[in-house]
N, C-alpha and C positions, 0 to 999 in steps of 0.2 A: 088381751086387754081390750074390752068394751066399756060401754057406758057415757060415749059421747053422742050427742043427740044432734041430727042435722040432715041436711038435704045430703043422699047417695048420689054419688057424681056420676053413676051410669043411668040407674032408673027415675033419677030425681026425688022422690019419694023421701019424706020426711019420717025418721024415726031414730032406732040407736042405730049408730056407726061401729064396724067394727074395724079392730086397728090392723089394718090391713096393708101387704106387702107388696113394696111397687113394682118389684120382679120378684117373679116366685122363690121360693125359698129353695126349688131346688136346684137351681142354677147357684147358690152358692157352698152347693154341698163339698166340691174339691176345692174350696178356698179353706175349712175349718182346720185347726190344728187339734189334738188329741181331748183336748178342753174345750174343745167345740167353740172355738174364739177365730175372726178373722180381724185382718188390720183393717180397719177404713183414712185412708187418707182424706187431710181437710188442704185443699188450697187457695190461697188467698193470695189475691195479688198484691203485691209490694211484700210481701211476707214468704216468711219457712213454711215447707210444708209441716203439718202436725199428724200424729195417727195416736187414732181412738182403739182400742180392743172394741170388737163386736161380738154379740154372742146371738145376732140374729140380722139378717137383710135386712134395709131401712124397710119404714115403716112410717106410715099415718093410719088419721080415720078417713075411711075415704068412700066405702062402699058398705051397702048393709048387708046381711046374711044371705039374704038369695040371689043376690048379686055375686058374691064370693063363692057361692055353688054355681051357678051360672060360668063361672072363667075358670072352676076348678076342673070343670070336665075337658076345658081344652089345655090344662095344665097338665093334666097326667096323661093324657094323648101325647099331650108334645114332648114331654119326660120320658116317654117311652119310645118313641123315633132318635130322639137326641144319643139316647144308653147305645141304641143300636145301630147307628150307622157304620156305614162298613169303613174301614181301615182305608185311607185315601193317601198315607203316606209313602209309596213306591208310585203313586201317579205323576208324570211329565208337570213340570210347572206349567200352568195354565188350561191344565187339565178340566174338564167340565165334570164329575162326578153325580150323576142320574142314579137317583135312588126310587123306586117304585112301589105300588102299594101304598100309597098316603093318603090317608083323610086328609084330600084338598081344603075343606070344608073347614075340616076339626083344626090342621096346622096354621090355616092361614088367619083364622079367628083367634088360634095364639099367639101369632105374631102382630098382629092388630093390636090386640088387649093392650099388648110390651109397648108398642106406641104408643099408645092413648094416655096409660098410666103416668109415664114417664112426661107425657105435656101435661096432664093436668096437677101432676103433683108439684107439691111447694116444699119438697126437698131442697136442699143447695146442688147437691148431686147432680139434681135434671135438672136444672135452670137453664142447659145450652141449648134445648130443648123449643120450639114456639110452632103451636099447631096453626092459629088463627082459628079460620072458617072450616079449617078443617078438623076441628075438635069435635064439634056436634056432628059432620057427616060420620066419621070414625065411631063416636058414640053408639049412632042407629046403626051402624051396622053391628059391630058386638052385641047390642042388647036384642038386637033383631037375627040373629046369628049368619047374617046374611054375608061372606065371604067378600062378594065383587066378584070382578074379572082378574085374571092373573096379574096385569100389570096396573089395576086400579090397587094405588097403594103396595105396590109390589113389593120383593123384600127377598134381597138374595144374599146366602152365606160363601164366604170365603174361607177357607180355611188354610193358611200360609204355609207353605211348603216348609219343615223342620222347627216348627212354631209350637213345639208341643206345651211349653212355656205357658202358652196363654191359658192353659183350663186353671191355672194359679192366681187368675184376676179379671177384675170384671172393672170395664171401662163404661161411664155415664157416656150419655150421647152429645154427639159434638156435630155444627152444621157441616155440611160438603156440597159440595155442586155435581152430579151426576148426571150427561146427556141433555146438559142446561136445565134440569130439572133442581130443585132443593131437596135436601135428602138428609139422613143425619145415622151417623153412623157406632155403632155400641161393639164391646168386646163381650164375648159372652158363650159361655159352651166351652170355649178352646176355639169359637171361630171371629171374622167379623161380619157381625150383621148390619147392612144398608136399605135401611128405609128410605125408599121414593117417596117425598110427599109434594104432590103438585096437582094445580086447577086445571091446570092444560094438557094435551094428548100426542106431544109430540112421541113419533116412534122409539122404542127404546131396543134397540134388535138383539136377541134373545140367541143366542146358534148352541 
């Protein structure tokens, strides 16, 4: 679904928008049932929760076409590390799991992207979501394909010991406090992913 005409929230650039997905589509490939349908829960406070059938990841207009090639290439890099991680379920809890050979480059530009989209979208989903000043810096670096440093924006997965459960749901981002830093934290893959987002450079010790 195209045909909406507006400023692309990564390049700025005025033209059509296309209806574009705030996490890629293929992260909810093991939520679909046989009809290619998943639930989305609606929560509201003072209220029941409600569930929608979906037959596709949320969605707005949000980015134009070359924009959406631009993040597709670190969407299928990061699709393809995700398929292949090794098996970490006979590892000690608290196990640290070093996986090698990664486009630091290509991964960590997809993990970015997932933050970025997720603050600037006007989903209800991501509203727990608030980048501030650090919308525009995360911006330039995605559209500049420019990485950072490891813990500028860092962003580490957990994966819960006997937790196989979670590749059946995908959790919006919700704040946390990490190291005194702000942080916000999503379910996704079957792991949990924690986004660092902070001004300042306090140590965050890494073993």
């Amino acid at each position: 679904m195209n045909g909406k005409n507006g400023p692309c929230r990564l390049c700025l650039s005025e033209g059509e928008l296309r209806f574009s997905h705030i996490l890629p589509e293929f992260l909810y490939k093991r939520l679909y049932d046989e009809k290619h349908r998943l639930i989305g829960l609606k929560v509201e406070p003072g209220a029941s929760a409600t569930e929608d059938l979906l037959q596709k990841g949320i969605r707005e207009y949000l980015l134009c076409s070359e924009c959406e090639q631009h993040l597709s290439r670190f969407e299928r890099y990061a699709s393809q590390v995700l398929r292949e991680l090794p098996d970490s379920s006979r590892e000690p809890p608290g196990a640290v799991v070093r996986v090698t050979n990664i486009d630091y480059a290509c991964f960590k530009l997809f993990q970015l992207s997932l933050l970025w989209r997720a603050g600037v979208s006007n989903q209800a989903s991501f509203q727990g979501i608030y980048l501030g000043p650090h919308e525009q810096r995360l911006r330039e670096m995605i559209r500049n394909s420019k990485p950072g440093e490891p813990l500028e924006y860092g962003c580490f997965l957990i994966r819960p010991s006997g937790a196989e459960n979670l590749h059946h749901f995908i959790k919006p981002p919700s704040h946390i406090r990490v190291f005194g830093h702000n942080a916000y934290q999503m379910i996704l893959a079957g792991m949990i992913w924690t986004f660092v987002v902070s001004s300042h450079s306090n140590p965050i010790r890494v073993t």
